[in-house]
N, C-alpha and C positions, 0 to 999 in steps of 0.2 A: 569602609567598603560594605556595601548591602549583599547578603545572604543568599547562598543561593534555596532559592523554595524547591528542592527536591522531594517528589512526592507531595507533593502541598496542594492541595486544590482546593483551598477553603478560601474564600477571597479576604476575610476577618482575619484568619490568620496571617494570610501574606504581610497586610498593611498592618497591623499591631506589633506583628513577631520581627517588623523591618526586613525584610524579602525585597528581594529584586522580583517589582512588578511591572510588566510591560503594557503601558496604557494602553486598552481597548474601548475604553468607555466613550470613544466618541462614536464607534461602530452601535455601542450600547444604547448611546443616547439617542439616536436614529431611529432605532429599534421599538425604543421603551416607548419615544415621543410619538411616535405612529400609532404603539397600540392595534396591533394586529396578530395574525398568530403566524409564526413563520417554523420552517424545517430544514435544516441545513446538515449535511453531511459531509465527515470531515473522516481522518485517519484514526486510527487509535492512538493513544498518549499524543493528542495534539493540541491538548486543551480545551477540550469541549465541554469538562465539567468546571472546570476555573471559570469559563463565559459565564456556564448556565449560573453558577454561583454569585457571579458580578449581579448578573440579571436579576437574582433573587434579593440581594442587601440592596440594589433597586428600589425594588417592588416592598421592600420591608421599611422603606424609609430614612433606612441612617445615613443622611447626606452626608456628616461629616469623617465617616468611613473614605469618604472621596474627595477629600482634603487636595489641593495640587493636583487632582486629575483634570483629565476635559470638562468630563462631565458636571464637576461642582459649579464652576464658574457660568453654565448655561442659566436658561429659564425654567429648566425641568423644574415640576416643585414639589418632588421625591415623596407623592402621595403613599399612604402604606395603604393595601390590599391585602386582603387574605390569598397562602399560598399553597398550592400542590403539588409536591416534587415527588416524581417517581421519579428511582435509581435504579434502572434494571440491573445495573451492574451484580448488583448482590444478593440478587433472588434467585430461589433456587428453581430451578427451569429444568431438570432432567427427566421429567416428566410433566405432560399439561395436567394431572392435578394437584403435583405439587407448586408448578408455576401458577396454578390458578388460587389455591391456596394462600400461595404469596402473596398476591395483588392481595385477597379477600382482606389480609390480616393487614395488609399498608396503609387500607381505606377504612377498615375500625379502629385501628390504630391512633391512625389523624384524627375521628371522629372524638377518640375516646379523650385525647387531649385538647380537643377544643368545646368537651361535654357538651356534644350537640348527640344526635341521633339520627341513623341513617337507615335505609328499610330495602329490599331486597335479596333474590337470590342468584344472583350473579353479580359477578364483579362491573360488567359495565352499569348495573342497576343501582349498585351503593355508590360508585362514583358519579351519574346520574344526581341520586339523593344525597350527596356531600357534596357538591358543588352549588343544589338548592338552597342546602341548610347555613353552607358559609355565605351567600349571599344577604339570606336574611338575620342572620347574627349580625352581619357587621354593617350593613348600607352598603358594601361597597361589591363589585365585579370580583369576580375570584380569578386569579393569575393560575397556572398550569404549564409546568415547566419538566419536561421528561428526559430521562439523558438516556442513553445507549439504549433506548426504543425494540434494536434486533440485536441484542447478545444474547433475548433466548431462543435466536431463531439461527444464530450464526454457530453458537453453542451444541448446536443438534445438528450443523450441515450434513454433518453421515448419516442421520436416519433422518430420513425426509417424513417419515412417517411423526415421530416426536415436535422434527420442525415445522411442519405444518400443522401441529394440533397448536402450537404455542404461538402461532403467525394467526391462527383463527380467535384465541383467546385474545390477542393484543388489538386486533381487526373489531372483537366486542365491543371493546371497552373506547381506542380512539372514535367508534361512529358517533360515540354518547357526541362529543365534542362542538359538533355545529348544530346537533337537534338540542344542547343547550348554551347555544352562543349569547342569549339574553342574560348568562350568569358569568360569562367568562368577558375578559377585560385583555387577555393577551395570553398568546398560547406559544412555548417555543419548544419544539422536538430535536434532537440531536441524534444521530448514527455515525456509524460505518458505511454501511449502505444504504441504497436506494432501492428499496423492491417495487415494481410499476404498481403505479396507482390502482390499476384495474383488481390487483391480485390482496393487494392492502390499505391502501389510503381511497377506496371507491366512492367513498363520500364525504371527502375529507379535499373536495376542490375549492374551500376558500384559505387553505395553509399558503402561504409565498415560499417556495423554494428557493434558499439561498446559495446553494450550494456551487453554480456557476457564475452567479453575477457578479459583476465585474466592480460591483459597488462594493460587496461585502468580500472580493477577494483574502484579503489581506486583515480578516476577522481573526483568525488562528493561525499560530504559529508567530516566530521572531523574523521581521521585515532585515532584508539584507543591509539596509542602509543603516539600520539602529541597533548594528551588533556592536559599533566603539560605545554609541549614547548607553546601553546597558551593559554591555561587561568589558567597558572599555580599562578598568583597574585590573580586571585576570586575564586579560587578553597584555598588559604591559607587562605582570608580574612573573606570567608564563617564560614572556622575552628575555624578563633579565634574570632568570632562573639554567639550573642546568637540566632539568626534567626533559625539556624538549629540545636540546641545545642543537640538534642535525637537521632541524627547520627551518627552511632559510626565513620564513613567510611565514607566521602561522594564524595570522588571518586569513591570508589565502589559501591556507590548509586546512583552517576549520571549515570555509566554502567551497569546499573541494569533498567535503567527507560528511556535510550536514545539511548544505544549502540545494537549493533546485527543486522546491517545493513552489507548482504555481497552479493557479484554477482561471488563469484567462492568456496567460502568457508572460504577463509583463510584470506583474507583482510576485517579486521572487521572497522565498523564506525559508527560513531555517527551524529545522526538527528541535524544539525547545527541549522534548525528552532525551533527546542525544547531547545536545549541548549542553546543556544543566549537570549531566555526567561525566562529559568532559572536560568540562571544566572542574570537578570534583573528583574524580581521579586522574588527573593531566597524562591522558592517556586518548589515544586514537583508537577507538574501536565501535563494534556494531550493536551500542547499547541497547535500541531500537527494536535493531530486528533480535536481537539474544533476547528480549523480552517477552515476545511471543512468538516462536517461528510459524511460519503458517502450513501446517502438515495439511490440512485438506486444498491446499493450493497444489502439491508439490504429487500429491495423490492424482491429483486434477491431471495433470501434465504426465504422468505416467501413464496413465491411460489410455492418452493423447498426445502422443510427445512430437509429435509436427503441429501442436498448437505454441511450444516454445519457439520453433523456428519462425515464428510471427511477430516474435517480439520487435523485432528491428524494424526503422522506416513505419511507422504504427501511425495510422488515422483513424476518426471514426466521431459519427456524427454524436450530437448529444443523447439523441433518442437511444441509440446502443449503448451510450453510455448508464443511460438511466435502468437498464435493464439487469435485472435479478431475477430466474427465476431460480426456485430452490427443486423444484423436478427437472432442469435443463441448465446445468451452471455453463457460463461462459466464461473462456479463462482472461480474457485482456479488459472488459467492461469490471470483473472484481480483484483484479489486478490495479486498475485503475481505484475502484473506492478503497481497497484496503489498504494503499500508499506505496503500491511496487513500481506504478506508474502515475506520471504527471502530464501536466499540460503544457510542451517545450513552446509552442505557436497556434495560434488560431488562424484557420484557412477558411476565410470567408467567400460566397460565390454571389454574385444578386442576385437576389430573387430567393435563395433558400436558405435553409438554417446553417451555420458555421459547421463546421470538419475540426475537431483538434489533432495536430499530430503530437505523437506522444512516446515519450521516452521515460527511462530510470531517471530518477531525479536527482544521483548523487554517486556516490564511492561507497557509503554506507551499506544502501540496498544494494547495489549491484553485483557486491563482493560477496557478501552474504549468503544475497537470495542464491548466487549460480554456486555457492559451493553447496548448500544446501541442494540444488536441484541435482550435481551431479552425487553428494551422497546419497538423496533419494532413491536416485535413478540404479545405483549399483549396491547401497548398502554398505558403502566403504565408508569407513570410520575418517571423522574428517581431517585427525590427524594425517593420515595416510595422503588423504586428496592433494594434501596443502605439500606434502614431500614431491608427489608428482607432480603438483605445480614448479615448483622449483626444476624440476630436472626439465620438461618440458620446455620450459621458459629458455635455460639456458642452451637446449640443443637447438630452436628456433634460433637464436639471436646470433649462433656462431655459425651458423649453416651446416650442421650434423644432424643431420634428419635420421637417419637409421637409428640415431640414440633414442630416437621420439618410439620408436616400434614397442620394445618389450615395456617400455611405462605403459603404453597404450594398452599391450596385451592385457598387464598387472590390473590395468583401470577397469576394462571392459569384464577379466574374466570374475572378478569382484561381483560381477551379476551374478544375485541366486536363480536356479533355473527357471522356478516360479515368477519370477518378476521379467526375466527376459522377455523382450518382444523381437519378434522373427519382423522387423520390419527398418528399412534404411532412414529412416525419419528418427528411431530411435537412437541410433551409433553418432547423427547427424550432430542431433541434440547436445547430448553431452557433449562430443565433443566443442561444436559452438560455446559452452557453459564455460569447458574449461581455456577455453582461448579466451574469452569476456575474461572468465575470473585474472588472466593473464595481464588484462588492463592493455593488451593489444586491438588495434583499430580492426576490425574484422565485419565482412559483409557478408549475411547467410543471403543465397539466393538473387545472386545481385546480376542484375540485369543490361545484358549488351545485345550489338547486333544479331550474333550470333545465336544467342539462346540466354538460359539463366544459369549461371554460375553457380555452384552448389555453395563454395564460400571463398572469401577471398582476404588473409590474412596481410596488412602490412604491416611493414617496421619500417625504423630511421632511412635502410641501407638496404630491402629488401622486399621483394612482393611473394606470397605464396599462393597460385592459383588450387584451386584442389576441387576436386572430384570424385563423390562417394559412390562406391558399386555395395548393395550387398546382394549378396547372394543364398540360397535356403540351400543347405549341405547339412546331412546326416549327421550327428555328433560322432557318430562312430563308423564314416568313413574312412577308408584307406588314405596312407600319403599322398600317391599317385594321383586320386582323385583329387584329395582337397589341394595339390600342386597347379592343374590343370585348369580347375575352376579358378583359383588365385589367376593363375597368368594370362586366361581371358579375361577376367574384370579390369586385373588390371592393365591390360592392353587397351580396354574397351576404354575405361575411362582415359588415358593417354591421350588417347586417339581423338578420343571427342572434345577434348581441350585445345587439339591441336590443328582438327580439321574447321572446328568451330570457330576459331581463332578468340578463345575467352582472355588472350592474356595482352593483344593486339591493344587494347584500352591503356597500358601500363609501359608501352615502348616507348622510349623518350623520354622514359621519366628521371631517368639514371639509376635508377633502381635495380638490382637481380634478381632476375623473374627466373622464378623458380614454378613446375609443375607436378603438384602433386598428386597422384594416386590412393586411395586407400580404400580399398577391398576387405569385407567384413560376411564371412561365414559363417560366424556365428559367436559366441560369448567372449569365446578364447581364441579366437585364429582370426587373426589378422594380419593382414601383409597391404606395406605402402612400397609403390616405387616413384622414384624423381625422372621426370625426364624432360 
C-alpha cells in the first residue's frame, strides 16, 4: 500500500519516497506542450504547489521521474530550460520593505548560484537582468513559475495600506514579464485570488486564465470517480476495521464530508488536504478549515451580517466573480476564491456570458465555517455553541419550542456590547448559522405569493415558518415596557405570517406547520411565540 504524502509537495519526493500520487500530468502535458504563460486560481492546500512542482521536474528534464505516468508515454521531448521559481509562500511580507527586500535577495540569490550577474535597483529590474542573463547562459527561453503570487497581499487584508504597498511591489516586478517575453518560454502563476486585471495583471493580457475552463477543471484536487483507483486499500481497510464501525457507507461519508468541489459544474472533487488526513487519523473532521480559519472573512460579515443571509440560492456572473478589490472586499466573489463556496451548476443564457449558481461544497465547510461565524458573531467559545447546538436540535425535532428561548437568550446575550449591532439582520444571521450548523434543510428569505419569508426551517415530520421583529429598546428599560414592546412584535410578526399566508406553500404536505415568532430587543431579551 502506497503512502500517504502528507504535507509533501515535492513531486521528486512523492515518486521516489512511493507516495500516493494522483496523475495530473496529462493536464501538464497540455500545458508544457503549448508553451504559453498561463494563471489559474485555486483554494489553499489544494495543490497548487505539487502542480507548479510537476511543471518544474518538466521543465528540468527528468523524464524518467514520470515513469507510468501520462506524460512519459507522449511525444513531449522533456527539453530542460532554465528555471525561476518564486515561493511567496515564505517571504516575509509584513512590510513592503521587507517584502521588497525579500524578492531583492530571491533574484541574487538565483543569480549567485547560477554565477551569472544581474544589475539594477529594483526588484522588477534584477528580475528583468536574470531572465537576460539565463537566456544567454544557457541558449535556451527561461521558464517562470510563481506560486501563491497574493499571500502577501492576503497577509495584510486588514491594512489596505501594507496590502497595497505589496500588490504595487508584485505589479513591478510581473509587468517585467511580456516587455521580456523574447526570453521567457512558459510562465505559470498560481493564487487564491483573482484581483481584476485593471488593478494588478494591467499588462499582463497575454497570461490564459485557467481558473474557469472547463478543460482544466479537474487540474487540482482528487476526481470523485478515482477515489477506489487511489485509496481504494484505506477506504477497504477502514471497512474491516472497528475505527469507523457506525458507518454504514464510508465512501459515501467521505463524499459527504470532502467532496463538492467543482469550477464548471460537472467535474466534481475532493479536498486532497482533508482526505490525506483522514485517511491518516481515521477520523471525520474539519482538517481544512482547522488549518487556517479565515478571521478576515468572519470580520467581513460582522460588519455586514445581512451579507450572510445571501448565502443561500447564490448566482453571479464570472466578471463578479473575478473581482477583488482590497479597498472594497466583497464577501460571496472571496468566499468563492477562498473555497467557502463552489460552482453547484452553470446557467447559461444566449447571447451572454454564463451565471454560476453556487453553494457550500461539502459538510466540512459548512459545519465549520457557521460555527465559526456564530462564535464570531457572539464570542462564545465554541465549546459552548456546540452544547447549544445539541439542545436546539433536540427541542426542534420533539416540537418543544419554549426549550429553544433561554439557549437563544444564553447564545445572543454572549454578545459583547461592542460587537452588538442594534440591527435585525444581525439575530437573523446567527440564527440562520446555527440551524445550517444543525444540518437542517432551511430557507433564509424564501419567497412566495405573499411576500418573502424571513426563514423557513423543515424536518422529516415538521415545517417551521418564522418571522423576525427586532425592535431598538433601552437596555435599561422597565418590565412593563420591554413586555409591551415584546407583544407587539410579536403579534406583528404572527400576524403577518398569517394575513400573508407564508405557510399556505406547506399545506398538504403532511407536515406540522408550525409559526414562529421571535422578537429581539436587544442582546439579552428575547421572546418567541408559536402560533
Amino acid at each position: 500500500m502506497k503512502k500517504l504524502p502528507i504535507g509533501i509537495q515535492t513531486f521528486r519526493k512523492i515518486i521516489e519516497g512511493d507516495y500516493i500520487y494522483v496523475d495530473k500530468t496529462e493536464y501538464v502535458y497540455k500545458l508544457v506542450d503549448d508553451a504559453k504563460h498561463y494563471f489559474l486560481s485555486r483554494p489553499r492546500r489544494f495543490g497548487k504547489s505539487l502542480l507548479l512542482d510537476t511543471i518544474q521536474e518538466v521543465f528540468n528534464g527528468e523524464k524518467e521521474l514520470f515513469k507510468g505516468l501520462f506524460i512519459y508515454d507522449t511525444d513531449y521531448s522533456f527539453e530542460k530550460h532554465p528555471i525561476i521559481r518564486f515561493d511567496m509562500l515564505n517571504m516575509e511580507n509584513k512590510s513592503p520593505e521587507l517584502f521588497e527586500e525579500a524578492i531583492m535577495g530571491k533574484l541574487i540569490n538565483h543569480a549567485a548560484a547560477e554565477e551569472i550577474s544581474t544589475f539594477g535597483r529594483s526588484p522588477g529590474m534584477v528580475f528583468e537582468s536574470l531572465l537576460e542573463s539565463l537566456h544567454k547562459k544557457y541558449g535556451k527561453r527561461v521558464v517562470v513559475l510563481i506560486d501563491e503570487y497574493d499571500k502577501p497581499i492576503l497577509d495584510n487584508i486588514e491594512n489596505t495600506e501594507i496590502a497595497d504597498a505589496n500588490r504595487q511591489i508584485i505589479r513591478s516586478v510581473f509587468n517585467r514579464l511580456k516587455s521580456c517575453d523574447r526570453n521567457i518560454e512558459f510562465t505559470f502563476i498560481t493564487g487564491v485570488s483573482k484581483f481584476t486585471k485593471v488593478s494588478l495583471f494591467s499588462d499582463l493580457n497575454h497570461l490564459i486564465d485557467l481558473t474557469m475552463s472547463k478543460e482544466y477543471a479537474g487540474i487540482c484536487g482528487i476526481p470523485v470517480e478515482e477515489l477506489g483507483t487511489y485509496f481504494g486499500e484505506y477506504i477497504k481497510d477502514l471497512e474491516n476495521s472497528d475505527v469507523l464501525k457506525n458507518i454504514d457507507d464510508i465512501h459515501d461519508e467521505i463524499l459527504h464530508w470532502y467532496d463538492g468541489y467543482s469550477w464548471d459544474g460537472k467535474s466534481h472533487l475532493i479536498n486532497p488536504f482533508s482526505l490525506l488526513n483522514f485517511f491518516n487519523e481515521k477520523r471525520f473532521y474539519s482538517f481544512w478549515f482547522a488549518s487556517g480559519s479565515p478571521s478576515f472573512l468572519i470580520k467581513l460579515f460582522k460588519n455586514k451580517p445581512s451579507s450572510f443571509l445571501a448565502l443561500k440560492d447564490l448566482s453571479m456572473s464570472e466578471l463578479a466573480m473575478d473581482s477583488f478589490d482590497i479597498h472594497n472586499l466583497s464577501a460571496v466573489p472571496l468566499l468563492f476564491q477562498t473555497g467557502y463556496l463552489t460552482v453547484k451548476n452553470v446557467i447559461s443564457e444566449w447571447g451572454s456570458s454564463p451565471f454560476y449558481a453556487m453553494e457550500m461544497p461539502n459538510r466540512e465547510v459548512s459545519e465549520a465555517f457557521n460555527l465559526q461565524i456564530i462564535a464570531g458573531f457572539t464570542e462564545a467559545e465554541l465549546m459552548t455553541t456546540q452544547s447549544m447546538h445539541g439542545q436546539i436540535k433536540t427541542a426542534l425535532e420533539t416540537g418543544e419550542l419554549q426549550k429553544i428561548v433561554p439557549t437563544l437568550r444564553s447564545l445572543f446575550a454572549s454578545i459583547p456590547y461592542q460587537l452588538h449591532v442594534n440591527a435585525e439582520a444581525y439575530y437573523h444571521s446567527i440564527f440562520l448559522a446555527m440551524m445550517t450548523l444543525l444540518n437542517f434543510e432551511i430557507h433564509a428569505e424564501l419567497s412566495v405569493a405573499g411576500g418573502s419569508i424571513d426563514a423557513v426551517l423543515e424536518l422529516d415530520d415538521r415545517v417551521y415558518v418564522c418571522e423576525f421583529k427586532y425592535v431598538d429598546c433601552k437596555h435599561d428599560a422597565s418590565d412593563e415596557t420591554k413586555r409591551k414592546l415584546f407583544d407587539k412584535a410579536l403579534g406583528d410578526a404572527i400576524n403577518q405570517i398569517k394575513e400573508k399566508g407564508y405557510s399556505k406553500k406547506f399545506e398538504g404536505s403532511g407536515k406540522l406547520i408550525h409559526h414562529i415568532a421571535l422578537a429581539f430587543l436587544g442582546r439579552d431579551n428575547i421572546e418567541m411565540l408559536a402560533g
